[in-house]
N, C-alpha and C positions, 0 to 999 in steps of 0.2 A: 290303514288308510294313509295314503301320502300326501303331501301338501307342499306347496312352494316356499322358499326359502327367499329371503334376500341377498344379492352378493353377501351385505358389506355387517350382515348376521353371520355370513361363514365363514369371513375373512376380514381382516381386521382391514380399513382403508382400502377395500375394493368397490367398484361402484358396478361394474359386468363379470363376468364369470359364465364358463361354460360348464361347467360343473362343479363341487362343495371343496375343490383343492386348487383349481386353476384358472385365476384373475387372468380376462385380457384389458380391463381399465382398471386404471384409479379414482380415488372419489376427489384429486387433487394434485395438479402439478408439484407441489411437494413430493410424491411419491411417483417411484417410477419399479416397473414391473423387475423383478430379481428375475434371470433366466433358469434357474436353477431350480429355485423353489415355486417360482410362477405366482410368487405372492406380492404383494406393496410393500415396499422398504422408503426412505426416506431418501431424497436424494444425496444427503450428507454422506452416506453408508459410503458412495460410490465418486463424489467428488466433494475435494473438501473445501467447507464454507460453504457448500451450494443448498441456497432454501428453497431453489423451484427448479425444474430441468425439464428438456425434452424425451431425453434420455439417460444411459449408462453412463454417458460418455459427453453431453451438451448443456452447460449447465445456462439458467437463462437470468438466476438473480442469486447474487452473493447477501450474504447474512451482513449487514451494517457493521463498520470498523473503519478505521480511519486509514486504515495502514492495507485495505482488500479493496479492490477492484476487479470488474467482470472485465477477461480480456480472451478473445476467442474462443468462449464456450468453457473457460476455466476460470475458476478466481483463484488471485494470483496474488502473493503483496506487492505494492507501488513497487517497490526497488526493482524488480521484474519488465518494469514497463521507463520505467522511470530511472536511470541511473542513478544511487546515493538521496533517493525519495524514503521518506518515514511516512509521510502520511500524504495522502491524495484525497481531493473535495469530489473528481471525477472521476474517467477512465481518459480523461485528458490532461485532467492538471492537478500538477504536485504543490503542496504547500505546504507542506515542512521536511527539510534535505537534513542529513547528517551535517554531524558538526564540521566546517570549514568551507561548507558550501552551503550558497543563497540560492531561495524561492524563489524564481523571474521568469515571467512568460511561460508559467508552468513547469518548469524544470529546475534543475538544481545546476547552477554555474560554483565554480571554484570560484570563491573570495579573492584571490590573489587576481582572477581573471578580471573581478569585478573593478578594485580598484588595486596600483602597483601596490607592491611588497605587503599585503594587506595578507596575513596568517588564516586570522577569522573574524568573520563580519555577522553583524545583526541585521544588517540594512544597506542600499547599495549605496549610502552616505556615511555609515557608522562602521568605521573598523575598529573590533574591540579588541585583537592582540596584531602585532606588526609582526613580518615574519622575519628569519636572519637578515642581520646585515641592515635594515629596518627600526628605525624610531619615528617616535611622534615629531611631524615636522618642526623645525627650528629648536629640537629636543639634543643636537650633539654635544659634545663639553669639547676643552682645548686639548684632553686627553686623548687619544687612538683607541680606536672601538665607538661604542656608542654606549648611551645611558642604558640602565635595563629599564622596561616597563613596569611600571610599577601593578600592582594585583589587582582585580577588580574597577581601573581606570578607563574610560572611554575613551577615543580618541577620531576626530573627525578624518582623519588620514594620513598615509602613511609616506614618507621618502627617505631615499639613500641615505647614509650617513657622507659629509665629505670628507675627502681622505685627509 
């Protein structure tokens, strides 16, 4: 006596099937059909970081991380999208940049751009090292050169030394 089966009894994550070895759905955008084996594999198998896809090749939602964002069918890290980006809130805006570059209008701008001679900055009013040539303002002595900066001191901004 023969009796009907259900896909997803013959195959693990299959929701249709035309026969007990070959899935044409899944039971879930998670998985997407292997051409190979004609079975459900996980979309991760095939793009990485990807937790749902339309295909092999399209992925539709990245696995949560600070540093992954969905960018054309791939998940990608911010720096990818974002030049000198660590971590992104979107697939539009960066919020936290490698060290020497500031968070601003979603991107990461050079410190130095942000405000003069400013090495690296915490904020676009806080510059926490001055870069060469560079002291804490009205910080020069009567000596040639300038003071060095002292370790772990904050500094509201940075100018030339006078000659």
């Amino acid at each position: 006596m023969f009796g009907c089966s259900r896909c997803y009894n013959l195959m693990s994550n299959c929701l249709q099937c035309n026969s007990s070895s070959f899935c044409i759905s899944c039971t879930s955008y998670s998985y997407v059909i292997n051409s190979t084996s004609n079975l459900c594999v996980l979309c991760g198998a095939y793009l990485t970081s990807c937790i749902t896809c339309t295909n092999t090749t399209f992925c539709t939602v990245c696995q949560t991380s600070p540093n992954i964002i969905l960018n054309n069918g791939s998940c990608v890290k911010c720096g990818v999208v974002f030049p000198n980006c660590l971590n992104c809130s979107t697939a539009t805006k960066c919020t936290v940049c490698e060290k020497y570059y500031l968070a601003s209008s979603g991107e990461c701008l050079l410190c130095r751009n942000v405000m003069n001679g400013c090495a690296e900055c915490s904020s676009k009013t806080v510059c926490t090292k001055c870069g060469s040539g560079h002291i804490v303002l009205n910080g020069c002595s009567s000596t040639p050169g300038c003071l060095a900066i002292k370790a772990n001191s904050y500094i509201s901004s940075c100018t030339a030394c006078d000659p």
